[in-house]
C-alpha positions as CSV (number, residue, x, y, z in Angstrom):
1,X,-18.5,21.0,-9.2
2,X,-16.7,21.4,-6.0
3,X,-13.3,20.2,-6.4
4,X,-12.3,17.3,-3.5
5,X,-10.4,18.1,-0.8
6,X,-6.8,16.0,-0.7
7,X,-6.9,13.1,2.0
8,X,-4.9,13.2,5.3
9,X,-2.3,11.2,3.5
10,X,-1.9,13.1,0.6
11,X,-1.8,16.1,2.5
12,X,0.9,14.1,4.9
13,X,2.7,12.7,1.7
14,X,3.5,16.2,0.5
15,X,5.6,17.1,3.5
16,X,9.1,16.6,3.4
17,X,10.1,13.6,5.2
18,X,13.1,15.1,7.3
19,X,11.2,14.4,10.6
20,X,11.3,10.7,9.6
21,X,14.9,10.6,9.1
22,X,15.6,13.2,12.1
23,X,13.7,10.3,14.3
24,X,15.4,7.4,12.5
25,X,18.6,8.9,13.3
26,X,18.1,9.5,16.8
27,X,17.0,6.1,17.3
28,X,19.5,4.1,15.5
29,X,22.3,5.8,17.8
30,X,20.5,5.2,20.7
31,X,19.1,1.9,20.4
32,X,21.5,0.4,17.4
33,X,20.0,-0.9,13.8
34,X,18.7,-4.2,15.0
35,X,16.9,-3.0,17.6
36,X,15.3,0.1,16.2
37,X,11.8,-0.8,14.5
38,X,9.8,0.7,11.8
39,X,6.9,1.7,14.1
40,X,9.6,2.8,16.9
41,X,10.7,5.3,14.3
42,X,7.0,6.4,13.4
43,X,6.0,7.0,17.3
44,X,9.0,9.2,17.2
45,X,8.2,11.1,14.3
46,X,4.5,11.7,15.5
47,X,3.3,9.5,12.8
48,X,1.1,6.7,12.3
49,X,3.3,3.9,12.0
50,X,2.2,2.8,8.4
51,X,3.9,6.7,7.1
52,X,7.2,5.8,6.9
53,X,6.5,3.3,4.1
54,X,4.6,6.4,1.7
55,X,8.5,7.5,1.7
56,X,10.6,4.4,2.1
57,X,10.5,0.4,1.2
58,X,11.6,-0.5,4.4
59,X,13.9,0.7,7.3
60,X,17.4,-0.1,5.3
61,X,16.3,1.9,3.2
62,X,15.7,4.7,5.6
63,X,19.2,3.9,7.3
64,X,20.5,4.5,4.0
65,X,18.5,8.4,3.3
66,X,19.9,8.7,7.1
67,X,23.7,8.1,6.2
68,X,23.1,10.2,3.1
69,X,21.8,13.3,4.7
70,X,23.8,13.4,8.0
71,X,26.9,12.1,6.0
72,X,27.5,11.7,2.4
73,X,26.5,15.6,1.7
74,X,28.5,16.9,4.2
75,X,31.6,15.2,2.8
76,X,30.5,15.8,-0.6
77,X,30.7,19.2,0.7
78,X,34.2,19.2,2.1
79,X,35.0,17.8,-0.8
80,X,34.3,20.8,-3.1
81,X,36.0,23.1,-0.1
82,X,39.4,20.7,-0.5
83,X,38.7,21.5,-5.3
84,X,38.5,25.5,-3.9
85,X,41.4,25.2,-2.0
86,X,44.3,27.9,-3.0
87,X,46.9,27.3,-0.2
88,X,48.9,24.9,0.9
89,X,48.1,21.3,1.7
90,X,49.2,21.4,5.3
91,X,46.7,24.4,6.4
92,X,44.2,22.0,4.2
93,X,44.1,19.2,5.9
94,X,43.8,21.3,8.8
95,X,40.5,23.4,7.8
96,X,39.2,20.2,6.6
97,X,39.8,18.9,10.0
98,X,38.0,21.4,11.9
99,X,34.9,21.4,9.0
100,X,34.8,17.7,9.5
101,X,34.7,18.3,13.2
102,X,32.0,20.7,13.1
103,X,29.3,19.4,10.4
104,X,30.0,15.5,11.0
105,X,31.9,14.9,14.3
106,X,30.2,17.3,16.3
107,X,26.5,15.6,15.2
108,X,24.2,13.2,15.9
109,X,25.7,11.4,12.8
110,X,28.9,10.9,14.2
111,X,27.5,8.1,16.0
112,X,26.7,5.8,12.9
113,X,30.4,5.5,13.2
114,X,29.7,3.5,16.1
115,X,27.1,1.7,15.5
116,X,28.4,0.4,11.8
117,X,31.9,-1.0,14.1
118,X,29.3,-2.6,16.2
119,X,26.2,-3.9,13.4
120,X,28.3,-4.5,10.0
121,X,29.0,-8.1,10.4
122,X,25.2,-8.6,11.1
123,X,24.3,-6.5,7.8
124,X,26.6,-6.6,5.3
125,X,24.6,-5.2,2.6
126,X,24.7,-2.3,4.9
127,X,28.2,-2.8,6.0
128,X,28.9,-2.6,2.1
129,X,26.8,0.7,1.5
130,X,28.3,2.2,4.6
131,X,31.8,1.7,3.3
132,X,31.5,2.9,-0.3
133,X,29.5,6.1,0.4
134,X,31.2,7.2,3.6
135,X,34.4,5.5,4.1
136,X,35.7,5.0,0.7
137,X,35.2,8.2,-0.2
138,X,37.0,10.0,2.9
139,X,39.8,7.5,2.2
140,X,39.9,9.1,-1.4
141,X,39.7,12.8,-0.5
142,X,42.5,12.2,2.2
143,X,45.0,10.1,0.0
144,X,44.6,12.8,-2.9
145,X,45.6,15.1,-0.9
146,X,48.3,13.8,0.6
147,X,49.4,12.5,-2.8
148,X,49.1,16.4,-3.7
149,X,52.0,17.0,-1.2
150,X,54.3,14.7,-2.4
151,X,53.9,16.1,-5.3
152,X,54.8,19.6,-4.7
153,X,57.9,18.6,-2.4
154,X,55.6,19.5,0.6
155,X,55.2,16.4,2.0
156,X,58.2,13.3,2.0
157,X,57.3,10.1,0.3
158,X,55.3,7.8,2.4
159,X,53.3,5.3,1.8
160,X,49.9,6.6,0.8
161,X,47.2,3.8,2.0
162,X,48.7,4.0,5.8
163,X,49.4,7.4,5.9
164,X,45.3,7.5,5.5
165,X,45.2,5.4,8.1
166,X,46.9,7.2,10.7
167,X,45.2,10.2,9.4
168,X,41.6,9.1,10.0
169,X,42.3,7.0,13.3
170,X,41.7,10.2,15.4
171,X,38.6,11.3,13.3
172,X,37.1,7.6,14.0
173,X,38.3,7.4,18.0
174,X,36.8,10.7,18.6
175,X,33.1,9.6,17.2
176,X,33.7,6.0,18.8
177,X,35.0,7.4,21.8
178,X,31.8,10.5,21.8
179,X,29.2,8.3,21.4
180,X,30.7,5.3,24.2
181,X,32.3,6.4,27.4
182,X,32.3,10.3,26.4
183,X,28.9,10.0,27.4
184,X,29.5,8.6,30.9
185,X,32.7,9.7,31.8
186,X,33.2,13.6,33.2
187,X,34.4,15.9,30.3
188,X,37.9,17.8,31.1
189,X,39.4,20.4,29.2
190,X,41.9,17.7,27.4
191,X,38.4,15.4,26.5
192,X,37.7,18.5,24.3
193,X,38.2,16.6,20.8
194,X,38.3,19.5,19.0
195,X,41.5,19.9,20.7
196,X,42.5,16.2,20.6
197,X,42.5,16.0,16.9
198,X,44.4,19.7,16.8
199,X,46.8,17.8,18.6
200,X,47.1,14.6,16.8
201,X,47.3,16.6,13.5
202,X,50.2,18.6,14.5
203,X,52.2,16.0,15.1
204,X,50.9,14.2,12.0
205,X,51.8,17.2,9.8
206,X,55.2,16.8,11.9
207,X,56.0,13.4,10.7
208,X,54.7,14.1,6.7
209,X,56.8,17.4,6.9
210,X,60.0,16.8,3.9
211,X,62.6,17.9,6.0
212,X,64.5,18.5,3.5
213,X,62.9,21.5,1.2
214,X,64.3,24.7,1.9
215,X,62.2,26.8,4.4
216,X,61.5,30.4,3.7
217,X,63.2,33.3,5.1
């Protein structure tokens, strides 16, 4: 007997369905969460628009694979990078600053920053997700590190909760700022955020600096 071919679909079922969340992601910075639809997303895959659902219920549930991909394993990465970490917390925070920049910040996912500011209120289920896989757990990575510091004597005793936040409010206004009027507005040498956030974490590290630990000779 001549065994039966597998079906368009179960041929297109195999395939992994990155294209889908590539397009997703594309079009929910663009055009925002509300506005982007199920068969917007399929048109911009190259797909019928009844393929999406042989992956995913419905498109929170692709915003969610989205936020996971472009987000969640990259911190999760950063993460184990902070566990390998020999040196001291100071030059730390600063390669995590730069590998945030470059696998988050410098993306296309930098802009669900943006559009989670601008959409949370209308989708708090999402608002919620949001928060407690991406937020919450860059809040935690930064706070145990700068609870590390204090620890050893580099850093002076500050208050932990607002030290995260004046830590993270350059990370957040250079993805706000990217994905708003960095797009309109003529980029100079000191738009370069790479350079901004150098900047604000110098004088950052300034301000946690204990003053009064000896310094090497």
């Amino acid at each position: 007997m001549t065994a039966k071919l597998p079906s368009r679909w179960q041929r297109k079922k195999d395939v992994r369905p990155g294209e889908i969340l590539d397009a997703a992601l594309e079009l929910f910075v663009e055009k925002g969460f509300r506005a982007t639809k199920m068969e917007d997303i399929a048109r911009a895959a190259g797909v019928t628009k009844g393929t999406p659902y042989l992956y995913f219920h419905n498109k929170e549930d692709i915003f969610k694979a989205v936020v996971r991909e472009s987000l969640v394993n990259e911190l999760s990465d950063l993460s184990q990078l902070a566990a390998r970490h020999e040196g001291d917390v100071s030059s730390l925070l600063a390669l995590l600053m730069e590998g945030w920049w470059a696998r988050i910040g410098s993306t296309r996912g930098a802009g669900l920053c943006k559009l989670m500011m601008a959409e949370a209120a209308n989708f708090p289920e999402l608002a919620t997700f949001y928060y407690q896989e991406v937020i919450l757990r860059g809040r935690t990575m930064v706070a145990d590190l700068i609870r590390l510091g204090m620890a050893r004597g580099e850093f002076r005793a500050v208050p932990v909760e607002p030290a995260v936040d004046t830590l993270m409010a350059p990370l957040i206004a250079s993805m706000v700022w990217d994905h708003s009027f960095g797009c309109i507005l003529q980029a100079g040498e000191d738009a370069d955020p790479s350079r901004r956030l150098a900047v604000a974490l110098d004088l950052i590290l300034y301000g946690l600096k204990n003053n009064n630990t000896p310094e090497e000779n």
